[in-house]
N, C-alpha and C positions, 0 to 999 in steps of 0.2 A: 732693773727695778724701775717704775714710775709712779709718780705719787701726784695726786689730784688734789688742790683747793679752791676750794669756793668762796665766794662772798656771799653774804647771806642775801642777797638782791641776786646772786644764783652767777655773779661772774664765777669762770670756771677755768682751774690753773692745773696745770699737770707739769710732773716731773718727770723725766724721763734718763734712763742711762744714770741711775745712780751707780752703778758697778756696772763697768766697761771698759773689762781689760784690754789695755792695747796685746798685750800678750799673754795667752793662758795657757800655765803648764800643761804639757802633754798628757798630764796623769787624769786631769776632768775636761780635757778638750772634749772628748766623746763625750761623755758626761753633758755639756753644753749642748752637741749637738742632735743629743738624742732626745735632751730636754724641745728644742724648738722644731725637732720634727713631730712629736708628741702633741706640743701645741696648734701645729696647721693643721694636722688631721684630726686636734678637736676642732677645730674653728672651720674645717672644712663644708661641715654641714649644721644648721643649729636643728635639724629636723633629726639629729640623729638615733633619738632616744624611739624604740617603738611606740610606746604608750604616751605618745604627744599629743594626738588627735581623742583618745582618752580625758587626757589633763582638762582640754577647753572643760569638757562638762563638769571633770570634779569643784574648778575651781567657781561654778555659778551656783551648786550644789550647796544646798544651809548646812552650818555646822560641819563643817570639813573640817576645821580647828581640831586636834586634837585625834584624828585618824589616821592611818598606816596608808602608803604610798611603796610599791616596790621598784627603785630602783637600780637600774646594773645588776640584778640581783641581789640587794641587799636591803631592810627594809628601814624605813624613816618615818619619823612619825610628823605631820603638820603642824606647824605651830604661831601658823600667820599666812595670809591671804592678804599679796599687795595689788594697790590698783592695773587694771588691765590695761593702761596705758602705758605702765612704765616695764621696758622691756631689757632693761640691765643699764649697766654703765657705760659699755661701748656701742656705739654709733655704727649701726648696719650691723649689727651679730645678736641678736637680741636672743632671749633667754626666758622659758618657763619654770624652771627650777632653780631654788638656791640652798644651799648646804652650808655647812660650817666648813670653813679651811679644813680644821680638825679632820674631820669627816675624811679627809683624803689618805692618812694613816691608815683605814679602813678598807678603802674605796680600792686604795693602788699602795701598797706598801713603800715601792721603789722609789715613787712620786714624793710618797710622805715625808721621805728620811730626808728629802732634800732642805723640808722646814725646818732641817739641824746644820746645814750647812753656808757658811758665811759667801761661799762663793756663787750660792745661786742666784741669779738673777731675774728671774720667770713670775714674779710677784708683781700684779700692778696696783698700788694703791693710791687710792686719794681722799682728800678732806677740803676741810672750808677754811677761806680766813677767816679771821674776828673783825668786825667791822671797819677800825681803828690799820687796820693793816696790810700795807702797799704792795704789788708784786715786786716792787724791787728790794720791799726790807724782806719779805720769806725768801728772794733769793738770796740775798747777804746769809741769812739767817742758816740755810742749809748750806752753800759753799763753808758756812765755818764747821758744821755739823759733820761736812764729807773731810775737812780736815781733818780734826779731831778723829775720825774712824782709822783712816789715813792714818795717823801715827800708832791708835791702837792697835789696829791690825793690818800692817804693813805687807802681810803675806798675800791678804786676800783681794787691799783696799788701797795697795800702792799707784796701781794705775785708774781708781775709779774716777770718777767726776760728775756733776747734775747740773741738769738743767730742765729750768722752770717752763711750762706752757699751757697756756691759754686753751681752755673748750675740752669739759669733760667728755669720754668716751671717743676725743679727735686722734689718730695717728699723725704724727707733724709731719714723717715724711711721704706719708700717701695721701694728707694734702696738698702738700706741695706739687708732686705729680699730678693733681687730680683739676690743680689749679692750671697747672702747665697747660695739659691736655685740652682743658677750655677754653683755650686762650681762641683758637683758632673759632670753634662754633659759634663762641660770645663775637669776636670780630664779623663771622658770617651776618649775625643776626644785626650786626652795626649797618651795615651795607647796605642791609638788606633796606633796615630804617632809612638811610640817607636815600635812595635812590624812591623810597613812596614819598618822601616827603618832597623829593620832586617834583614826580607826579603832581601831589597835592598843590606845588606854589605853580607850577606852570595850567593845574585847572583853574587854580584862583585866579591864573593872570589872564586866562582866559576868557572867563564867565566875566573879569570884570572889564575887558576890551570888548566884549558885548553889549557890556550895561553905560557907555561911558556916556551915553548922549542922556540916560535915567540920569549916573553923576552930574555932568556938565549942569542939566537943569538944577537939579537940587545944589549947588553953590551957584547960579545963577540968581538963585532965591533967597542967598541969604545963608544957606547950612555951612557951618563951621570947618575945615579940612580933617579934623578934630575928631569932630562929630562922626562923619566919614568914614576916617578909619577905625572908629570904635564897633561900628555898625559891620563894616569888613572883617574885624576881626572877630567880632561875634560868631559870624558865620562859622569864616576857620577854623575855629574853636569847638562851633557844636559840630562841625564835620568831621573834627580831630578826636572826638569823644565819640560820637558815634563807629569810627574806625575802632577804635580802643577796645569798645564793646561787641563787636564783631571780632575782633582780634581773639578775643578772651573766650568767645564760643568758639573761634576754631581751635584755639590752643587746648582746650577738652580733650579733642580728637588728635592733635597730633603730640600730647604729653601719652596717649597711651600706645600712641604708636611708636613714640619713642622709648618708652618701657619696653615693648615689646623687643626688642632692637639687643637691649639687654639680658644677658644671664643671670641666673641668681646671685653668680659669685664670680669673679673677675682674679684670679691668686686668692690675695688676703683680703678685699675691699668685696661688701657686701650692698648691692643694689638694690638692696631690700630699705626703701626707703620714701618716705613721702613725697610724693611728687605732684599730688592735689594743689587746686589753686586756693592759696589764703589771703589773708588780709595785706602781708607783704606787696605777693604777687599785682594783688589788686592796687595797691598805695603804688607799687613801682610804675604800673601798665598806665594809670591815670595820670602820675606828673610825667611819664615819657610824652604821653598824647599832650596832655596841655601844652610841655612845652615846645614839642613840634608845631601845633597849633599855632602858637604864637609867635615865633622864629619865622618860620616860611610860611607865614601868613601875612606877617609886616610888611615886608620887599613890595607882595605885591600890590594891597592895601596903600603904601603909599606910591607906587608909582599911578596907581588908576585914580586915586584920590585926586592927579596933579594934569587934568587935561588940559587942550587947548578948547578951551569955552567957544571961541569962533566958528573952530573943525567941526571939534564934536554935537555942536546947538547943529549946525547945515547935515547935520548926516553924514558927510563924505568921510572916508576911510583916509586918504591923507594916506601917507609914504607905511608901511610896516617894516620896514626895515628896523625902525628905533624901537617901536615895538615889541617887535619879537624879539630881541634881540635878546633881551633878559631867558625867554624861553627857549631860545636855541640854546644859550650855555646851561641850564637846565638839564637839556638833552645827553648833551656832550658830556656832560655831568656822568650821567644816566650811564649812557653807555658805557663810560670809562670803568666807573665801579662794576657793571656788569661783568665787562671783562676779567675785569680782576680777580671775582666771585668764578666763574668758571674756570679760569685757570687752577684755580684752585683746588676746583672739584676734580676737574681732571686727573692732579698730580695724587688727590687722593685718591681716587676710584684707582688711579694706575697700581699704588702703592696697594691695596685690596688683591689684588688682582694677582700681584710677583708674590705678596705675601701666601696666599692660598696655593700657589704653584710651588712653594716649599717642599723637600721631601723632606718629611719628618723619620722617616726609618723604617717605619712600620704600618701597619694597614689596622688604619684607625675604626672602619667601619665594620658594622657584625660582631663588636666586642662591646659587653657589657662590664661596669665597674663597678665594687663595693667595698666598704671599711667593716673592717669588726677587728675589734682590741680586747684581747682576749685577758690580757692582766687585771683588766677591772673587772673582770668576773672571779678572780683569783684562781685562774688557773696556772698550776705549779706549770714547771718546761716539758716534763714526760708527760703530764697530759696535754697539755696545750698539742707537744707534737701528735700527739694520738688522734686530737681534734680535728687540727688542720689536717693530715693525710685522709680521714674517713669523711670529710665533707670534700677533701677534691675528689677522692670516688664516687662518692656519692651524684658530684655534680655534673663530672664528665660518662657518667651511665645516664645522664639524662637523655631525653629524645631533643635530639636537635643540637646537640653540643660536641663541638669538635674540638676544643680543647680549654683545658680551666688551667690557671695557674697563680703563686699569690707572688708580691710584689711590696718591699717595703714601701719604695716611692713610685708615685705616679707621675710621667712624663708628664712636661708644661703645667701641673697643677701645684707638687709640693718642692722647696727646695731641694737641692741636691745634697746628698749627704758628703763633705769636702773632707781628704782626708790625706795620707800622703802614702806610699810603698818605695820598696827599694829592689835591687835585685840583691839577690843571697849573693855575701860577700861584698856589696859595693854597697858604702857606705854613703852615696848618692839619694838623694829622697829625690819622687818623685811625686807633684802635688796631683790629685785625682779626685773624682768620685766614685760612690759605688752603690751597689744595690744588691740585696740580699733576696733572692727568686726559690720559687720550686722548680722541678726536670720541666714541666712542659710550659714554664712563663712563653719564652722563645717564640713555641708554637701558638700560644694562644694571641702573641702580639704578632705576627707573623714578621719577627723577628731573622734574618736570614745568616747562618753559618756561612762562616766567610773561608776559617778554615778550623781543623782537629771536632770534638765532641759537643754537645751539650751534658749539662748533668745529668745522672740516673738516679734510679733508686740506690745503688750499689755507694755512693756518692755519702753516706753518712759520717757518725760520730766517730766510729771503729775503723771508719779508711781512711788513705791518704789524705789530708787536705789540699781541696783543689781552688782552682780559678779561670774564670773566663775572660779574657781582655775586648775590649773594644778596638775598631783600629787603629784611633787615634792615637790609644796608650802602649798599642803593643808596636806602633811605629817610634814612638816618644823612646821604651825601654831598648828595644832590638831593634835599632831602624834598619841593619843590613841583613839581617837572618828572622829565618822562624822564630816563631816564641813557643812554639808547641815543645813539651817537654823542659820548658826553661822553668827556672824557682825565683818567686820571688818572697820577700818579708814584709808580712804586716802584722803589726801590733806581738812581733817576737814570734809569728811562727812563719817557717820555712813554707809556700803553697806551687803546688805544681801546676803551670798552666797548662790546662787541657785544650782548649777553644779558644777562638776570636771570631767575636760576631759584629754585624756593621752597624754603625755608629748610628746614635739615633739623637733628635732633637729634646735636651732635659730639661731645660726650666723658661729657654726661648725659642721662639721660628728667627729670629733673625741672627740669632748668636749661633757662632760654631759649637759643633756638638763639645769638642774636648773631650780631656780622656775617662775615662772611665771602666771597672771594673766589677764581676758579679761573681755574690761566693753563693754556695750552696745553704738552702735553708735549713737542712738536714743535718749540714753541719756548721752553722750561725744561728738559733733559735731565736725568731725575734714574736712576742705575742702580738703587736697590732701590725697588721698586714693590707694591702690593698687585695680582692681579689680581682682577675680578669680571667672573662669568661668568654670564649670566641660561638657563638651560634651559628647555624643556619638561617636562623629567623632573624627578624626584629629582633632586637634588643631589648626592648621594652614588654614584650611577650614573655622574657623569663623573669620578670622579678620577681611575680608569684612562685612562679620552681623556685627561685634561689631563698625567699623565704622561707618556702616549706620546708624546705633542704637542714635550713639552719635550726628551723625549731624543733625539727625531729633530732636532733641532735643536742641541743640546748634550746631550751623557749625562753629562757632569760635573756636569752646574749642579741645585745641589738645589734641588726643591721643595719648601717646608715650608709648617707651620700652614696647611694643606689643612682648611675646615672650610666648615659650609652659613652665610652671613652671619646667618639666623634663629638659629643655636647662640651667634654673637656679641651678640644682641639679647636673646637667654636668659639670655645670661651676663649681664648689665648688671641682671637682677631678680634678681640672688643673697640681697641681703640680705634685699630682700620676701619672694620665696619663702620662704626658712628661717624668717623671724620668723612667713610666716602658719601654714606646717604645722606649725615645732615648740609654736608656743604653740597651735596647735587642737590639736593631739594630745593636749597635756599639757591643756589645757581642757575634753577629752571624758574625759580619765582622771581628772577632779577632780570634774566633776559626777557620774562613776560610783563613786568612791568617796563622797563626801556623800551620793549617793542610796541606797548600802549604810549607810552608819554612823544615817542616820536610820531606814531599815529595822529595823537590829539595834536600835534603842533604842527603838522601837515595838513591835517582836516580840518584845524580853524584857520593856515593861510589860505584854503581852496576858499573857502567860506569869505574871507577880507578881499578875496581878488577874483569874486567873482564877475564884478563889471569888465576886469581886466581880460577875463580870459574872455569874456563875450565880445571884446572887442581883437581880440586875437585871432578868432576864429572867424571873424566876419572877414578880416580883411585876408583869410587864407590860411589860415594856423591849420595845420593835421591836428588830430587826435594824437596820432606821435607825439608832435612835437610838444601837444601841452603835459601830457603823460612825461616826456623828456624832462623838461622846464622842473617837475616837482619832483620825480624819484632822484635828478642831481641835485638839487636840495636836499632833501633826504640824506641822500647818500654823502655829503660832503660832511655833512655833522655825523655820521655815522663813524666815517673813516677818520674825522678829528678824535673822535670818540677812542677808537680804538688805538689809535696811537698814543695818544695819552693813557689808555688802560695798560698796554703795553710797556709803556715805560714806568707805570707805578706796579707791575707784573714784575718788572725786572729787580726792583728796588726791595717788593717786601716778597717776593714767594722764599728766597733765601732765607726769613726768618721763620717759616715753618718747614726748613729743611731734617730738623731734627724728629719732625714725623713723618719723614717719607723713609722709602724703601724699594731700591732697583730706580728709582728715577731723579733725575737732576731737577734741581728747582729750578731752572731757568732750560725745559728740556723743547727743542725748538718743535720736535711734532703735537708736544700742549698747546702752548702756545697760538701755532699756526691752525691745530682743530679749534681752538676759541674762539679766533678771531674768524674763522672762514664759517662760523655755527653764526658767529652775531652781524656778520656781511648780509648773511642769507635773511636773518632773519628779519635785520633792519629792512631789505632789499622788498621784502612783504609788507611790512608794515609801510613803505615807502607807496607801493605799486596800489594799493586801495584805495585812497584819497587821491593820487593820481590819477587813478581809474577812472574816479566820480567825475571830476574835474572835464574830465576828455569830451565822458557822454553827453557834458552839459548842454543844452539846448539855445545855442547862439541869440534868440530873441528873448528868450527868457533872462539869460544873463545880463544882456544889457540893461532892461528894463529894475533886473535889481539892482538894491539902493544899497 
């Protein structure tokens, strides 16, 4: 159970896990578990209802108050129109319609009975506090509450316990994952900052190694150092604002293309969420800019503010050694974090990469997926069965369909249903999962017999009770012999295994499949089912068959979370994907700017020693040789660069070991691809100002000042 308060300034408290038994008798284990598979496959889709795209219009419609609404089949009458901003209580699952709890006595009987029983847990509720009232006195306040139940009802409430939390509609622990998860994009985007803000103090030390003879005069005159650096940082300032604002137009374009990136639905967390820039965004983008602005604006601001008056009034350049100096570690800077940024990207792209190379069991593609729950239409079990066998006929006479079948749970989308079996006569449990299918689920996942039968139609209420194992379980029961023909018990009845089929990926690509087992629908009647439908075509080409299918049949009973089962295998590489594009993206924008910031600091010492090289070349210098002189410069800050990146590579990729997969955090062919990408690429940025350098015109160079 969870329960919500609020303050009336709108802070927002939730409770969570009022009843959570460490152990739940056997007798409503199932009972539990049927309850929260029930739940995922409402929450699976909020588009589920057909008459959603209907609703927009009724609800702009005048006088809607007080009219009929049909649905699930049954009719309601309106009795309030809320605003169209507010779209429920939980965060990413939003909602068009609301009903009485009541209502559900009606809706789903089975459902109903459960608001008679003290050991349900499936109820989320919240409220406000009273102005006057702390989160830590409401939590005194229910710890004593959950005692008190605790002694009353010992049976239900021995092992429950609560705890209070913060932000209506938040899951505490899918944010905590969701925090986890960022950790690494929010570090990319840190990186990504230090390294232009680089840039930025190595152009300011530039432009102002330019201006220093403007400086020199203006405190020759009398201007304050003061003064000076006010005027310096001015600049940096509207430079660092001007950035911001350009920032903030391309982040337009790359917030939708990180949407795009995204699924509707990820498990249980719904990505249906605002991701427009508001006044946050904006308030955040402005103090980051200003204060960059003015951090790695100062360094250089005072160092240009502090010439030698003598040097710089004669013109002459004078040593740049001291100079630059500040700007070469800049560089070095540069490069090191680049490194790092790539390494990064790499070990994610890798991890993308072994992930999608997973065999999941089955052949994901050409199969289309749908929900329909047939209890909330009130259909008894002999209809319900009658329903589901004349809609899988119905669907597999379609043109283009090679095989339908229905399926309690859906691989990698809904939990596993956990349960345990034994072999007849061994009073051994053994813990599993399992799945309640029709005869051609198998085919239509192309699902592959390992060894004995699939089910048939013969497979009903009136015949043996049978089962199929996985290999995992039929190795786990029988590890040295067949299971074909073997019995095992669950839930008190004797079943005969007919088949084992090979194992398939249930609720992770990264986790072993485990055991599990499949009974016959025909003889487990369960009303909400998945269905899968294997095409020739597109996937997306039968949705119109499969609704028509269902309305000729029922036009009441919605079809939801209509989606191709390859979108649900997409879904399941959410966080790979996002880790590997957004840290490559951010890892091509790091190497591009270190391969600018080294450029600029190459191209203004060509610039400071241009007398020098005109005096090089007179007295015999190659074009090599002047070309040599600045790619090893270049190149010596590069190669500090990357050793330094390298050793801070070695320090932190370990701490985003816990999102990789198939590869080591310190795995030496990343690594050495990083470093030999920013060799190259320094080695360019090196060779162009080099270049210029070379062509210089001997009489020309000299004469400049």
């Amino acid at each position: 159970m969870k329960t919500i308060l609020t303050r009336p300034h709108l802070l927002l408290i939730s409770i969570i896990g009022v009843i959570v038994p460490s152990r739940l008798r056997a007798d409503w284990r199932e009972e539990w578990e049927s309850e929260l598979r029930y739940r995922e496959a409402l929450l699976a889709d909020w588009d589920r209802l057909t008459w959603y795209h209907k609703w927009d219009l009724l609800k702009r419609s005048a006088g809607v108050s007080g009219s009929t609404v049909r649905l699930d089949g049954h009719t309601f009458t309106i009795v309030g129109v809320v605003d169209e901003a507010f779209t429920g209580t939980r965060i990413g699952t939003p909602r068009d319609v609301w009903v009485p709890m009541t209502a559900l006595r009606r809706l789903d009987p089975k459902t109903g009975a459960r608001l008679d029983q003290r050991h349900a847990s499936w109820l989320e509720l919240f409220g406000r506090l009273k102005p006057d009232v702390t989160l830590e006195q409401a939590r005194t306040q229910f710890t004593l509450i959950a005692a008190r139940l605790e002694r009353a009802y010992p049976a239900t409430n021995a092992h429950a316990g609560v705890r209070l939390e913060a932000g209506l509609g938040h899951d505490v622990d899918t944010e905590k994952e969701l925090r986890r998860f960022a950790r690494l994009p929010f570090a990319a985007v840190g990186i990504v900052l230090l390294i232009a803000c680089a840039n930025v103090a190595g152009l300011l030390l530039t432009r102002g190694s330019a201006r220093r003879r403007e400086i020199a005069t203006r405190l020759a005159m009398g201007a304050g150092r003061i003064r000076l650096v006010r005027q310096l940082l001015t600049e940096s300032m509207t430079l660092a604002f001007a950035g911001g604002l350009s920032g903030l137009a391309v982040a337009v374009w790359l917030t939708a293309w990180l949407r795009s990136l995204l699924p509707d639905r990820f498990l249980f967390v719904s990505f249906d969420v605002d991701l427009g820039l508001d006044w946050r965004v904006l308030a955040f983008t402005f103090t980051i800019a200003a204060a960059t602005g003015l951090v790695f604006g100062l360094a250089p601001a005072l160092q240009v503010s502090r010439p030698d008056l003598v040097v710089a009034l004669k013109g002459s350049r004078g040593s740049t050694h001291r100079r630059l100096s500040l700007g070469s570690i800049l560089v070095v800077s540069e490069v090191a974090l680049s490194l790092t940024l790539l390494v990064a990207a790499g070990l994610c792209v890798r991890t993308l990469k072994n992930v999608e190379a997973i065999d999941v069991g089955y052949e994901p593609s050409q199969v289309l997926t749908a929900r329909l729950d047939l209890a909330r239409q009130g259909y008894t079990d002999d209809r319900g069965r009658t329903f589901q066998q004349q809609l899988l006929g119905r669907i597999e006479s379609s043109a283009g369909v090679e095989a339908a079948g229905f399926g309690v749970t859906l691989p990698l989308n809904d939990s596993r249903w956990e349960t345990s079996v034994r072999r007849e006569g061994d009073p051994t449990r053994y813990q599993t999962f399992q799945n309640v299918i029709s005869p051609a689920y198998f085919k239509a996942m192309s699902i592959p017999m390992v060894m004995g039968r699939s089910f048939s139609s013969h497979d009903d209420d009136r015949s043996e009770p049978v089962v199929i194992l996985n290999q995992t379980l039929a190795r786990l029961m029988w590890p040295d012999e067949s299971p074909l023909g073997k019995r095992l018990t669950f839930k008190g009845r004797a079943m005969e295994v007919v088949g084992v089929v090979r194992d398939i990926k249930g609720r992770s690509l990264v986790e072993s499949a485990g055991p599990m087992f499949y009974l016959p629908l025909s003889q487990d009647y369960h009303p909400a089912m998945v269905l899968h439908v294997r095409t020739s075509l597109p996937p997306e080409q039968f949705v119109t068959t499969l609704r028509r299918e269902v309305a000729f049949l029922d036009s009441d009973l919605p079809v939801y979370a209509i989606k191709p089962l390859a979108e649900h295998v997409t879904a399941t590489l959410t966080p790979e994907r996002l880790l590997a594009h957004v840290t490559s993206a951010f890892g091509l924008l790091a190497l591009v700017l270190a391969a600018i910031g080294l450029y600029g600091l190459l191209s203004h010492s060509v610039t400071e020693r241009t007398a020098e090289i005109g005096v090089r070349m007179a007295i015999g210098a190659r074009k090599v040789d002047v070309v040599r002189l600045f790619v090893a410069r270049g190149m010596m800050l590069a190669v500090w660069g990357v050793a330094l990146g390298l050793g801070a590579a070695a320090v932190l990729m370990p701490l985003i070991k816990s999102a990789l997969f198939g590869v080591s955090a310190l795995d030496p062919i990343g690594l050495t691809m990083a470093a030999a990408a920013l060799i190259l690429v320094a080695l360019m940025a090196c060779f162009i100002p080099a270049r210029r350098a070379a062509n210089a015109d001997p009489k020309s160079a000299l004469r400049y000042e």
